[in-house]
C-alpha positions in Angstrom: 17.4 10.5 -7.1 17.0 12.3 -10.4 15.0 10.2 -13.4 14.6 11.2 -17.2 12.3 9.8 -19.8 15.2 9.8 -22.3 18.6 9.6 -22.4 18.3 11.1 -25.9 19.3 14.8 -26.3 15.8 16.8 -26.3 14.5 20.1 -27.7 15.4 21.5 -24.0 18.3 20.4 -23.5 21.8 22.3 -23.4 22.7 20.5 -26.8 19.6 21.8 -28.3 18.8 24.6 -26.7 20.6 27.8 -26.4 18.7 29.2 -23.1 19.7 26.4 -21.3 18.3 23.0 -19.8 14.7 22.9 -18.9 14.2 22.8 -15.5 14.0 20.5 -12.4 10.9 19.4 -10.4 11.2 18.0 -7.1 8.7 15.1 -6.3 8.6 14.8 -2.7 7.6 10.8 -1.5 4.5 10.8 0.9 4.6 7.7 2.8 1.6 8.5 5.0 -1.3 10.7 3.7 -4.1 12.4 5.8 -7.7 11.3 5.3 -8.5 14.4 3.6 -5.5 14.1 0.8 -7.0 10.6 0.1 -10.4 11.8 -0.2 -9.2 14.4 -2.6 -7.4 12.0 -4.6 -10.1 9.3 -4.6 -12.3 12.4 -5.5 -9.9 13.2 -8.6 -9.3 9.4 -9.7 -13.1 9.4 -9.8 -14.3 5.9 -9.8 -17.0 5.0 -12.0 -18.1 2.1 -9.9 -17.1 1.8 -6.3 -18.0 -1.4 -5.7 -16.9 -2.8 -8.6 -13.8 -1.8 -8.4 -13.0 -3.0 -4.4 -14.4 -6.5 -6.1 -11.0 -5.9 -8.7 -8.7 -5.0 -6.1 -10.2 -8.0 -3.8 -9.4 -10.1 -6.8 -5.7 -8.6 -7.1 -4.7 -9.4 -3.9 -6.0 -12.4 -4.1 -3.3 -13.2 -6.6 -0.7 -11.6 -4.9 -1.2 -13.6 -1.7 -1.6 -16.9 -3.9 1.2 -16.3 -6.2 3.4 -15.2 -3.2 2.8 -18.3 -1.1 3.7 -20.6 -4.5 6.9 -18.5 -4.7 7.6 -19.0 -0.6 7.6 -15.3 -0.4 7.4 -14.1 3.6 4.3 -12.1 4.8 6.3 -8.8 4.5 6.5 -9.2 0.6 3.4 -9.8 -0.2 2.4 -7.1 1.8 4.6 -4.1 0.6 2.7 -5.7 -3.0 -0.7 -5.0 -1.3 0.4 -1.9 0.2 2.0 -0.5 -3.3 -1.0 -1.4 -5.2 -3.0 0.3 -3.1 -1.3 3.3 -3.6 -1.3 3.1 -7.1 -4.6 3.2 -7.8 -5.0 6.5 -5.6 -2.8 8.0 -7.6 -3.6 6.4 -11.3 -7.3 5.6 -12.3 -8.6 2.2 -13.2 -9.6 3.5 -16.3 -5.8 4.9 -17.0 -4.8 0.9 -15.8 -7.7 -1.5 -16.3 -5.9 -4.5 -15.7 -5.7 -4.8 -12.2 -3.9 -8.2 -12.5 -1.0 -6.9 -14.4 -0.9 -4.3 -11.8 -0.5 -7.1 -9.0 2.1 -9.0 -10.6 4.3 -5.4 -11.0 3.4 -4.6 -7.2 4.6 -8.3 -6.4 7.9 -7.7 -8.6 8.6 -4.6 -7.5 7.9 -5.9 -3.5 10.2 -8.7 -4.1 13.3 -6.2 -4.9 12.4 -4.0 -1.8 12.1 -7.0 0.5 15.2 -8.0 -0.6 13.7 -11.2 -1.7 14.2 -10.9 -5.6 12.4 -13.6 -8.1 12.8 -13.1 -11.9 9.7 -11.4 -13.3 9.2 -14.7 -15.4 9.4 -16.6 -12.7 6.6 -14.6 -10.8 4.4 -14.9 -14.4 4.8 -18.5 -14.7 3.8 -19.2 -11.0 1.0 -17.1 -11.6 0.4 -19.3 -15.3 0.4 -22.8 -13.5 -1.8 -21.3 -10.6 -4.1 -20.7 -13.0 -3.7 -23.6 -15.0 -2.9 -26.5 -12.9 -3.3 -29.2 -15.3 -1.6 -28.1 -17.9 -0.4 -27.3 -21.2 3.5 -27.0 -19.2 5.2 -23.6 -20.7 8.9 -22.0 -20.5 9.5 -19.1 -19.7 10.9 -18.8 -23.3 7.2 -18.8 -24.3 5.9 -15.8 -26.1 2.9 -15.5 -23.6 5.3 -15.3 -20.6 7.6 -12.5 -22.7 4.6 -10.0 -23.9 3.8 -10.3 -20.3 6.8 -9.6 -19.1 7.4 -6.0 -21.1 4.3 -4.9 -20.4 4.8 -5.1 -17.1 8.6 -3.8 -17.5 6.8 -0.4 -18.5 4.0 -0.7 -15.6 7.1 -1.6 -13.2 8.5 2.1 -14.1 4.8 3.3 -12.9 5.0 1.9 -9.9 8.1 3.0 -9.1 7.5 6.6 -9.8 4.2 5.8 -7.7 5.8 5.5 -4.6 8.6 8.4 -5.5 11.2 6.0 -5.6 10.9 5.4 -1.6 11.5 1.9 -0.2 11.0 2.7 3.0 8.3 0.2 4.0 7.4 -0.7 7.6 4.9 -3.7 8.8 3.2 -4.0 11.7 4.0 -7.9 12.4 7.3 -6.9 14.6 5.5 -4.7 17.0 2.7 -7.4 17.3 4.9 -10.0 18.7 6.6 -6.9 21.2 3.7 -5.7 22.5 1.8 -9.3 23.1 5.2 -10.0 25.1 5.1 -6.6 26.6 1.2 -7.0 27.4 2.0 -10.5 28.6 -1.1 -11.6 26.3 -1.1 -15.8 25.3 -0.5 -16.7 21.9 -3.8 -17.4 19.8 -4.4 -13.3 20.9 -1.2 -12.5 19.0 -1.8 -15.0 16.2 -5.4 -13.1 15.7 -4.0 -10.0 15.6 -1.7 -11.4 12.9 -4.3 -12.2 10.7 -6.0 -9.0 11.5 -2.5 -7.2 10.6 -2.6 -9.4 7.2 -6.1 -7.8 6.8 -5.2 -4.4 6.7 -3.0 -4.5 3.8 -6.3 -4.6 2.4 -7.4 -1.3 3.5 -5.5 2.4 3.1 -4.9 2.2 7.2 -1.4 1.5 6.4 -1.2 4.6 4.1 -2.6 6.9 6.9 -1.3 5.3 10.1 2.1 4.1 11.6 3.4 0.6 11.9 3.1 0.7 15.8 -0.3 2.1 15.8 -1.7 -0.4 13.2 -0.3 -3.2 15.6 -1.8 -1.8 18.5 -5.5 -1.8 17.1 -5.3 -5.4 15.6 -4.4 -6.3 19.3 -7.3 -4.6 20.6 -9.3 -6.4 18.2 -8.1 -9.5 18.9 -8.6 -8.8 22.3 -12.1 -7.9 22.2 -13.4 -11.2 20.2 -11.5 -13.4 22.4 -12.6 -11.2 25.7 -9.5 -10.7 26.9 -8.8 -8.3 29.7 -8.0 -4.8 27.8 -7.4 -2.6 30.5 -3.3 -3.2 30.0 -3.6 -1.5 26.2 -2.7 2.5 26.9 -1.5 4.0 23.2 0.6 6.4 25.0 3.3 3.7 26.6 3.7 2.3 23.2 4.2 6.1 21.7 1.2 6.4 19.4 -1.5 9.2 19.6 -4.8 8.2 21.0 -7.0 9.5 17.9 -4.7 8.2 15.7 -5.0 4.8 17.2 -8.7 4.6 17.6 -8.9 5.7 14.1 -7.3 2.7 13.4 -9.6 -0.1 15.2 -12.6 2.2 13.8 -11.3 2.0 10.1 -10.8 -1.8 11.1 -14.3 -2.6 12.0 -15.6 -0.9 9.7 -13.6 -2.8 6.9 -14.7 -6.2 8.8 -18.4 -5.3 8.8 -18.5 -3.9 5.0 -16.3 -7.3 3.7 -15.8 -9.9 6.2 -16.3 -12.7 4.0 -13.2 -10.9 1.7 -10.9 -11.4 4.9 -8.6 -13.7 6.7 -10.5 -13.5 9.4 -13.4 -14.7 7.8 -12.0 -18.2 8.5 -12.4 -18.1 12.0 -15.3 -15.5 12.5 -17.7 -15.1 10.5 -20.3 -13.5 11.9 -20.0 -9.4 11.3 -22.8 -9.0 14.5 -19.4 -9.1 16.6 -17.8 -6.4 14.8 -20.5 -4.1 14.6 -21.1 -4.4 18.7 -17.5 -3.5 19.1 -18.2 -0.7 16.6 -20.9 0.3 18.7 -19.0 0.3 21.9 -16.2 2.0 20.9 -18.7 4.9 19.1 -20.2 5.6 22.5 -17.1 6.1 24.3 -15.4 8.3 21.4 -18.4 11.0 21.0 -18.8 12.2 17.3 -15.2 13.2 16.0 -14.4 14.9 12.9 -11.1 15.0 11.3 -9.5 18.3 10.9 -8.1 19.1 7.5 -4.8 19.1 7.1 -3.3 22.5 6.0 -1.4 22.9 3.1 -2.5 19.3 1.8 -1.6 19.4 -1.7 -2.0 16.3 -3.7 -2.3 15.0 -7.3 -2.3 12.4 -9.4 0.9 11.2 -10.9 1.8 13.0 -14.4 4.4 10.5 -16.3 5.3 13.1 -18.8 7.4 15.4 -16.4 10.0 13.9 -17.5 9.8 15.2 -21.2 9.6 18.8 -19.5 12.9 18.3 -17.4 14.9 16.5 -14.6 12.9 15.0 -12.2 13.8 14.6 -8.5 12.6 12.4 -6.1 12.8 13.0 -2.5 12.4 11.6 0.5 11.6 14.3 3.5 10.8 17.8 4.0 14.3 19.4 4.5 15.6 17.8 1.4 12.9 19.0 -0.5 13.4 22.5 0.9 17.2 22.1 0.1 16.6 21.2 -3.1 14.2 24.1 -4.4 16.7 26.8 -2.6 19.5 25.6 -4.9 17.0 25.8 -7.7 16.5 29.0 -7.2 20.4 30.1 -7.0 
Protein backbone atom coordinates (compact mmCIF):
# COMPACT_ATOMS: atom_id res chain seq x y z
CA UNK A 1 0.00 0.00 0.00
CA UNK A 2 1.76 3.12 -1.21
CA UNK A 3 0.34 6.68 0.28
CA UNK A 4 1.34 10.37 -0.84
CA UNK A 5 0.65 13.61 0.78
CA UNK A 6 -0.25 15.14 -2.64
CA UNK A 7 -1.52 14.21 -5.73
CA UNK A 8 0.04 17.41 -6.97
CA UNK A 9 3.27 17.21 -9.02
CA UNK A 10 6.20 18.18 -6.44
CA UNK A 11 9.73 19.59 -6.72
CA UNK A 12 10.83 15.75 -6.74
CA UNK A 13 8.89 14.46 -8.83
CA UNK A 14 9.66 13.11 -12.55
CA UNK A 15 7.63 16.20 -13.91
CA UNK A 16 9.77 18.48 -12.00
CA UNK A 17 12.73 16.94 -11.60
CA UNK A 18 15.28 15.88 -14.00
CA UNK A 19 17.14 13.24 -11.64
CA UNK A 20 14.20 11.42 -11.15
CA UNK A 21 11.40 10.74 -8.48
CA UNK A 22 12.43 10.96 -4.88
CA UNK A 23 12.57 7.93 -3.30
CA UNK A 24 10.42 5.22 -1.47
CA UNK A 25 10.39 4.37 2.24
CA UNK A 26 8.99 1.28 3.44
CA UNK A 27 6.93 1.55 6.86
CA UNK A 28 6.76 -1.80 8.12
CA UNK A 29 3.22 -2.30 10.54
CA UNK A 30 4.27 -3.66 14.21
CA UNK A 31 1.25 -5.21 15.58
CA UNK A 32 3.01 -6.38 18.77
CA UNK A 33 5.89 -4.52 20.30
CA UNK A 34 8.37 -5.71 23.05
CA UNK A 35 8.41 -4.05 26.42
CA UNK A 36 11.56 -2.41 25.76
CA UNK A 37 10.30 -0.75 22.19
CA UNK A 38 7.48 0.67 24.36
CA UNK A 39 9.66 1.92 26.99
CA UNK A 40 11.68 3.62 24.35
CA UNK A 41 8.78 5.21 22.79
CA UNK A 42 7.11 6.23 26.03
CA UNK A 43 10.68 7.50 26.83
CA UNK A 44 10.67 9.67 23.41
CA UNK A 45 6.88 10.77 23.64
CA UNK A 46 7.94 12.08 27.07
CA UNK A 47 4.98 12.72 29.07
CA UNK A 48 4.96 15.76 31.13
CA UNK A 49 2.48 14.27 33.59
CA UNK A 50 1.97 10.63 33.91
CA UNK A 51 -0.85 10.60 35.87
CA UNK A 52 -2.47 13.15 34.36
CA UNK A 53 -2.47 11.86 31.27
CA UNK A 54 -3.84 7.97 32.21
CA UNK A 55 -6.78 10.23 33.94
CA UNK A 56 -7.19 11.66 29.89
CA UNK A 57 -6.98 8.38 28.41
CA UNK A 58 -9.45 6.90 31.30
CA UNK A 59 -11.70 9.70 30.28
CA UNK A 60 -11.40 8.69 26.37
CA UNK A 61 -12.40 5.41 26.71
CA UNK A 62 -14.84 6.26 28.70
CA UNK A 63 -16.48 7.90 25.70
CA UNK A 64 -15.72 5.29 23.44
CA UNK A 65 -17.36 2.61 25.47
CA UNK A 66 -20.51 5.05 26.08
CA UNK A 67 -20.73 6.33 22.62
CA UNK A 68 -20.28 2.70 21.32
CA UNK A 69 -23.07 1.20 23.43
CA UNK A 70 -25.59 4.29 22.17
CA UNK A 71 -24.57 3.34 18.61
CA UNK A 72 -25.11 -0.67 19.44
CA UNK A 73 -21.64 -1.25 18.40
CA UNK A 74 -20.36 -5.00 19.55
CA UNK A 75 -17.47 -5.35 22.17
CA UNK A 76 -14.92 -5.98 19.32
CA UNK A 77 -15.45 -2.34 18.00
CA UNK A 78 -15.18 -0.53 20.67
CA UNK A 79 -12.18 -2.40 21.47
CA UNK A 80 -10.05 -2.18 18.25
CA UNK A 81 -11.03 2.01 19.22
CA UNK A 82 -9.39 1.32 22.68
CA UNK A 83 -6.71 -0.67 21.30
CA UNK A 84 -5.87 2.11 18.33
CA UNK A 85 -5.84 4.90 20.70
CA UNK A 86 -3.66 3.37 22.68
CA UNK A 87 -1.27 3.05 20.16
CA UNK A 88 -1.47 6.42 19.01
CA UNK A 89 -0.42 8.01 21.73
CA UNK A 90 2.86 5.81 21.86
CA UNK A 91 3.62 6.94 18.84
CA UNK A 92 2.25 10.78 18.80
CA UNK A 93 2.57 13.00 22.11
CA UNK A 94 -0.26 14.47 23.92
CA UNK A 95 1.18 17.68 23.47
CA UNK A 96 1.44 17.06 19.43
CA UNK A 97 -2.71 15.87 20.08
CA UNK A 98 -4.17 17.50 23.25
CA UNK A 99 -7.51 16.59 22.61
CA UNK A 100 -7.87 13.22 23.64
CA UNK A 101 -11.63 13.22 22.94
CA UNK A 102 -11.26 14.00 19.29
CA UNK A 103 -8.76 11.33 19.27
CA UNK A 104 -11.50 8.79 20.60
CA UNK A 105 -14.11 9.63 18.35
CA UNK A 106 -11.35 9.02 15.16
CA UNK A 107 -10.29 5.59 16.95
CA UNK A 108 -14.15 4.80 17.19
CA UNK A 109 -14.55 5.87 13.32
CA UNK A 110 -11.85 4.31 12.23
CA UNK A 111 -12.79 0.83 14.44
CA UNK A 112 -16.13 0.96 13.05
CA UNK A 113 -14.69 0.52 9.25
CA UNK A 114 -12.35 -2.30 10.40
CA UNK A 115 -14.99 -4.13 12.30
CA UNK A 116 -16.94 -3.96 9.45
CA UNK A 117 -19.59 -2.24 11.39
CA UNK A 118 -19.51 1.28 9.53
CA UNK A 119 -21.57 4.48 11.15
CA UNK A 120 -21.25 7.91 9.38
CA UNK A 121 -18.68 10.08 11.28
CA UNK A 122 -21.72 12.43 12.07
CA UNK A 123 -23.56 10.00 13.25
CA UNK A 124 -20.77 8.94 15.79
CA UNK A 125 -20.51 13.00 16.79
CA UNK A 126 -24.08 13.45 17.33
CA UNK A 127 -24.35 10.31 19.64
CA UNK A 128 -21.50 11.65 21.34
CA UNK A 129 -23.48 15.46 21.33
CA UNK A 130 -26.84 14.07 22.92
CA UNK A 131 -24.68 11.89 25.36
CA UNK A 132 -23.44 14.80 26.47
CA UNK A 133 -26.45 16.77 26.34
CA UNK A 134 -29.34 14.82 27.15
CA UNK A 135 -31.89 17.42 27.49
CA UNK A 136 -31.36 19.23 24.85
CA UNK A 137 -31.00 21.96 22.47
CA UNK A 138 -31.82 18.81 19.47
CA UNK A 139 -29.15 19.45 16.54
CA UNK A 140 -28.75 18.00 12.79
CA UNK A 141 -26.08 16.76 11.61
CA UNK A 142 -26.29 19.76 9.17
CA UNK A 143 -25.22 21.80 12.18
CA UNK A 144 -22.00 23.66 11.92
CA UNK A 145 -20.80 22.29 15.34
CA UNK A 146 -21.23 18.66 14.02
CA UNK A 147 -19.24 19.69 10.51
CA UNK A 148 -16.04 21.56 12.09
CA UNK A 149 -16.00 18.43 14.03
CA UNK A 150 -16.26 16.31 11.56
CA UNK A 151 -13.02 17.74 9.32
CA UNK A 152 -11.03 17.86 12.02
CA UNK A 153 -11.33 14.63 12.67
CA UNK A 154 -11.23 13.74 8.77
CA UNK A 155 -7.42 14.94 9.13
CA UNK A 156 -6.79 13.14 12.64
CA UNK A 157 -8.60 9.94 10.89
CA UNK A 158 -5.48 10.11 8.27
CA UNK A 159 -3.22 9.93 11.58
CA UNK A 160 -4.61 7.21 12.86
CA UNK A 161 -4.42 5.41 9.89
CA UNK A 162 -0.85 5.95 9.26
CA UNK A 163 -0.56 4.98 13.12
CA UNK A 164 -1.31 1.58 12.71
CA UNK A 165 0.64 1.33 9.06
CA UNK A 166 -2.50 0.81 7.40
CA UNK A 167 -2.91 -2.75 9.09
CA UNK A 168 -6.36 -4.03 10.06
CA UNK A 169 -5.43 -6.98 11.31
CA UNK A 170 -6.97 -6.90 14.77
CA UNK A 171 -7.50 -9.91 16.96
CA UNK A 172 -9.62 -10.01 20.51
CA UNK A 173 -9.36 -12.28 23.01
CA UNK A 174 -13.28 -12.88 23.66
CA UNK A 175 -13.34 -15.98 21.09
CA UNK A 176 -10.64 -17.94 22.82
CA UNK A 177 -12.33 -17.06 26.25
CA UNK A 178 -15.50 -18.89 25.51
CA UNK A 179 -13.05 -22.01 23.82
CA UNK A 180 -11.01 -22.47 26.50
CA UNK A 181 -13.86 -22.13 29.49
CA UNK A 182 -15.49 -25.03 27.25
CA UNK A 183 -12.16 -26.75 26.86
CA UNK A 184 -11.35 -26.27 30.73
CA UNK A 185 -14.90 -27.30 31.39
CA UNK A 186 -15.11 -24.06 33.80
CA UNK A 187 -19.16 -22.79 34.68
CA UNK A 188 -20.22 -19.76 33.28
CA UNK A 189 -19.91 -16.69 35.81
CA UNK A 190 -15.87 -17.86 35.55
CA UNK A 191 -16.03 -17.12 31.81
CA UNK A 192 -18.27 -14.08 32.10
CA UNK A 193 -15.47 -12.58 34.67
CA UNK A 194 -12.88 -13.26 32.51
CA UNK A 195 -14.90 -11.26 29.94
CA UNK A 196 -14.93 -8.30 31.83
CA UNK A 197 -11.44 -8.75 32.68
CA UNK A 198 -10.74 -9.19 28.73
CA UNK A 199 -12.84 -5.76 28.38
CA UNK A 200 -10.26 -4.38 30.89
CA UNK A 201 -7.31 -4.83 29.12
CA UNK A 202 -8.13 -2.80 26.25
CA UNK A 203 -7.23 -0.38 28.82
CA UNK A 204 -3.75 -1.40 29.25
CA UNK A 205 -0.82 -1.92 26.32
CA UNK A 206 -1.12 -5.95 27.08
CA UNK A 207 -2.86 -6.26 23.88
CA UNK A 208 0.00 -4.42 22.10
CA UNK A 209 2.73 -6.80 23.55
CA UNK A 210 0.84 -10.07 23.94
CA UNK A 211 -1.26 -12.48 21.67
CA UNK A 212 -4.99 -12.88 21.55
CA UNK A 213 -4.76 -16.49 23.05
CA UNK A 214 -2.44 -15.56 25.82
CA UNK A 215 -4.43 -12.44 26.96
CA UNK A 216 -7.47 -14.94 27.18
CA UNK A 217 -5.66 -17.36 29.10
CA UNK A 218 -4.60 -14.82 32.01
CA UNK A 219 -8.11 -13.14 32.37
CA UNK A 220 -9.13 -16.89 32.99
CA UNK A 221 -6.62 -17.37 35.53
CA UNK A 222 -7.82 -14.38 37.07
CA UNK A 223 -11.14 -15.10 37.11
CA UNK A 224 -10.25 -18.25 38.42
CA UNK A 225 -8.36 -17.15 41.28
CA UNK A 226 -11.16 -14.58 42.78
CA UNK A 227 -13.78 -17.09 42.39
CA UNK A 228 -11.33 -19.96 43.85
CA UNK A 229 -11.74 -22.17 41.28
CA UNK A 230 -9.62 -25.24 40.88
CA UNK A 231 -6.50 -23.92 38.56
CA UNK A 232 -4.54 -26.87 38.25
CA UNK A 233 -6.40 -27.65 34.49
CA UNK A 234 -4.72 -24.11 33.12
CA UNK A 235 -1.15 -25.36 31.40
CA UNK A 236 -0.18 -22.33 28.64
CA UNK A 237 1.52 -24.92 26.67
CA UNK A 238 -1.87 -27.06 25.50
CA UNK A 239 -3.27 -23.82 24.50
CA UNK A 240 0.09 -22.88 22.48
CA UNK A 241 1.27 -19.80 24.32
CA UNK A 242 4.72 -19.33 26.03
CA UNK A 243 4.77 -19.58 29.74
CA UNK A 244 6.65 -16.03 30.33
CA UNK A 245 4.74 -14.59 27.92
CA UNK A 246 1.59 -15.66 29.65
CA UNK A 247 2.50 -14.82 33.21
CA UNK A 248 3.59 -11.50 31.95
CA UNK A 249 0.14 -11.11 31.12
CA UNK A 250 -1.76 -11.88 34.55
CA UNK A 251 1.26 -9.88 36.19
CA UNK A 252 0.62 -6.77 33.89
CA UNK A 253 -3.06 -7.56 34.87
CA UNK A 254 -2.77 -7.28 38.49
CA UNK A 255 -0.79 -4.76 38.44
CA UNK A 256 -3.28 -2.56 36.34
CA UNK A 257 -6.12 -3.76 38.91
CA UNK A 258 -4.23 -2.67 41.96
CA UNK A 259 -2.90 0.82 40.48
CA UNK A 260 -6.79 1.61 38.99
CA UNK A 261 -9.40 -0.66 40.16
CA UNK A 262 -11.92 1.79 40.64
CA UNK A 263 -11.19 2.92 36.59
CA UNK A 264 -12.31 -0.80 35.68
CA UNK A 265 -15.15 -3.04 34.88
CA UNK A 266 -14.40 -5.08 37.40
CA UNK A 267 -14.71 -2.50 39.89
CA UNK A 268 -18.39 -3.38 39.82
CA UNK A 269 -18.10 -6.52 41.27
CA UNK A 270 -14.84 -6.32 43.31
CA UNK A 271 -13.76 -3.67 44.74
CA UNK A 272 -11.39 -4.40 47.02
CA UNK A 273 -7.55 -4.19 45.43
CA UNK A 274 -6.28 -6.45 48.85
CA UNK A 275 -7.37 -9.45 46.47
CA UNK A 276 -5.32 -8.47 43.66
CA UNK A 277 -2.34 -7.62 45.37
CA UNK A 278 -2.34 -11.33 47.33
CA UNK A 279 -2.54 -12.90 43.97
CA UNK A 280 0.22 -10.49 42.94
CA UNK A 281 2.05 -11.76 45.82
CA UNK A 282 1.55 -15.42 45.12
CA UNK A 283 2.30 -15.40 41.75
CA UNK A 284 5.81 -13.20 42.62
CA UNK A 285 6.95 -16.03 44.89
CA UNK A 286 6.56 -18.75 42.51
CA UNK A 287 8.03 -16.67 39.37
CA UNK A 288 11.50 -15.63 41.23
CA UNK A 289 12.73 -12.02 40.02
CA UNK A 290 12.57 -12.00 36.09
CA UNK A 291 13.98 -9.46 33.85
CA UNK A 292 13.07 -8.94 30.39
CA UNK A 293 15.67 -9.33 27.88
CA UNK A 294 15.96 -6.63 25.28
CA UNK A 295 14.99 -7.34 22.13
CA UNK A 296 17.78 -7.04 19.49
CA UNK A 297 17.56 -4.89 16.77
CA UNK A 298 14.45 -3.00 18.31
CA UNK A 299 14.20 0.02 16.37
CA UNK A 300 11.36 2.28 16.98
CA UNK A 301 10.17 5.96 16.49
CA UNK A 302 7.65 8.14 16.57
CA UNK A 303 5.48 8.61 13.48
CA UNK A 304 6.88 11.55 11.10
CA UNK A 305 3.76 12.72 8.85
CA UNK A 306 5.87 14.60 6.50
CA UNK A 307 7.50 11.53 4.69
CA UNK A 308 5.24 11.82 2.39
CA UNK A 309 6.47 15.28 1.04
CA UNK A 310 10.00 13.50 0.74
CA UNK A 311 8.62 10.52 -1.49
CA UNK A 312 6.33 7.37 -1.85
CA UNK A 313 5.49 5.82 1.23
CA UNK A 314 4.95 2.07 1.68
CA UNK A 315 3.20 0.38 4.18
CA UNK A 316 3.75 -3.16 4.91
CA UNK A 317 2.58 -5.75 6.71
CA UNK A 318 5.50 -8.62 7.58
CA UNK A 319 9.06 -9.11 7.43
CA UNK A 320 9.55 -10.76 3.95
CA UNK A 321 7.60 -8.07 2.28
CA UNK A 322 9.49 -5.58 3.79
CA UNK A 323 12.69 -7.39 2.77
CA UNK A 324 11.17 -7.73 -0.81
CA UNK A 325 10.52 -4.45 -1.01
CA UNK A 326 13.89 -2.73 -0.12
CA UNK A 327 15.83 -5.42 -2.54
CA UNK A 328 13.79 -4.03 -5.52
CA UNK A 329 14.66 -0.61 -4.17
CA UNK A 330 17.87 -1.18 -4.44
CA UNK A 331 17.73 -2.67 -8.28
Amino acid sequence: MAANASSTPRSGSPATNPQGPLPAMIQLSRPYLTPNQILTLEQKVAHTNGSRDQQLKFQAFSVILVTGSYLRFPIRTMGTAMILFQRFYLFNSMQDFPSTLDTAHACLFVASKTEDTLKKLKEILLASYYIKHPSGPDISMDSPVIEDQRRRLISLERHVLETMSFDFRVRHPQPYIIKFAKRLRYPMPLAETAWQIALDSHRTLVPLKSTPHAIALGCLYIAASLLEVNLSGIKPEQFCVRPREFENVILELLEFYIDWLPQTTLFATYTDPGKFMSMRIELNKRLGKYTEPRAPGARVKLRDYTMGDKGTVRYVLNWERERIEREIDMH
